[in-house]
N, C-alpha and C positions, 0 to 999 in steps of 0.2 A: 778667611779673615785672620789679621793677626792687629795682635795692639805694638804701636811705638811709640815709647815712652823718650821723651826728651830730658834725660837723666840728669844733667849736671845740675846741681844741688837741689834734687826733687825728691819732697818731702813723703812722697805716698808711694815710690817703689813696692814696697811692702804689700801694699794695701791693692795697691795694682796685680800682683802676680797673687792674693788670695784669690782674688774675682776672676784672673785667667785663668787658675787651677780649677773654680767650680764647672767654668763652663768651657775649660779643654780649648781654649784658648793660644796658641803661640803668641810669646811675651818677647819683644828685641829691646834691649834700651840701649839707644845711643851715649854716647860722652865723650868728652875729649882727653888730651894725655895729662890734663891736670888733673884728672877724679879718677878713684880705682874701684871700680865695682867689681863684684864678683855675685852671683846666682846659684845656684841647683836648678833655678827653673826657665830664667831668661836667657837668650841669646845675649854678650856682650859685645858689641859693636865700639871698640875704641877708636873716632876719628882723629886725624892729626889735629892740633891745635893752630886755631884761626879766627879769625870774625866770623860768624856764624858757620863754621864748619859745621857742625852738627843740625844747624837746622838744613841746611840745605842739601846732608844727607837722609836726614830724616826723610824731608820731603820727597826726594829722587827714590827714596824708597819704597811709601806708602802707596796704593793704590784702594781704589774705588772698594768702599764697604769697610777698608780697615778701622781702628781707631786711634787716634793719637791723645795724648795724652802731655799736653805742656800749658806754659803759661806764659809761653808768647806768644802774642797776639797775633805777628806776621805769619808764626810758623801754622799758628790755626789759619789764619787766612789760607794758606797756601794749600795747607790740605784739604779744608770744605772745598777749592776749586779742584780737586781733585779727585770728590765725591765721594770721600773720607769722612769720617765722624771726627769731631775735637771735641774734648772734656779740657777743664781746668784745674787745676790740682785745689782747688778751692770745691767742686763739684756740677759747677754749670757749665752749659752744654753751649758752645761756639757752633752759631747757625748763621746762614746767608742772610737773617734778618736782623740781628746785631754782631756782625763783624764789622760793616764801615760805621759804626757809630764806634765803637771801641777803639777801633786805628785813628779814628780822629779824636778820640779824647786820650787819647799817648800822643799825635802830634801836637793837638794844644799845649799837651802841659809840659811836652818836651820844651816847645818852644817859650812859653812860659819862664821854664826853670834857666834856660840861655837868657832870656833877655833881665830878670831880675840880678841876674851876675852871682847870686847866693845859691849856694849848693850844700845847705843845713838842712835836707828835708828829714824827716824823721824814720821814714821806711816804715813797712808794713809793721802791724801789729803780729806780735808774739803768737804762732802757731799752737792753737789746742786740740788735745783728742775728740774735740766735735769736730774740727776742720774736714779733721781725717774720716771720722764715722759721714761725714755727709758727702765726702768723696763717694767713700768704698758705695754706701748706698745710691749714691746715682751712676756711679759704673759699672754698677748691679740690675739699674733698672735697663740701663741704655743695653748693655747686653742682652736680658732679655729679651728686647723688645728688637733686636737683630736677627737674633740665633730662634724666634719662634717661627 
């Protein structure tokens, strides 16, 4: 098992390689040649820059049992069909019984935001350290509940 974290601007890197360190884990994070990561603990995998270059290394990477770890939706789609675990950098867990409800409520609103012609949305609320404490603790439980 290894976790693959979908890095570019992902707020719980951190928080992720605590939880791979408790339970001996291999940590990769993907990114592309805009973000410059650097680890002690993770694998850094820099892909070329592109339209989803990195999710679709991501993908081509992960197999069956791993975990991913992003907060896109496709790239979770992709990897439940590939018998991977997805978390959300929020802390809930992407399952085959709310992934096509999620992709179509990103297609609604994509389609939404095209056809009202206004693109003043306001973007996510301000990230706080509960966000992150209810990450680390449900990619604390999901682990356990793999590695028992």
């Amino acid at each position: 098992m290894r976790i693959f974290v979908d890095a570019d601007g992902c707020p719980v890197v951190r928080q992720t390689e605590e939880v791979a360190i408790k339970y001996d884990v291999p940590v990769t994070l993907l990114c592309d040649t805009n973000h410059i990561l650097q680890s002690d603990y993770s694998e850094v995998k820099v892909i070329g820059a592109g339209a989803d270059a990195v999710d679709f290394a991501l993908v081509n990477l992960c197999h069956e049992g791993d975990v991913v770890v992003t907060q896109d939706y496709g790239v979770a789609a992709m990897a439940l069909g590939k018998k991977a675990y997805a978390i959300h950098q929020n802390g809930w867990l992407y399952t085959n019984e709310n992934i096509d409800r999620l992709l179509m409520e990103r297609h609604i609103t994509k389609k939404a935001r095209r056809a009202s012609g206004k693109h003043h949305l306001k973007g996510p609320r301000k990230r706080l350290e509960d966000d992150d404490i209810k990450f680390k603790e449900a990619l604390e439980r999901l682990l356990a509940s793999i590695t028992d």
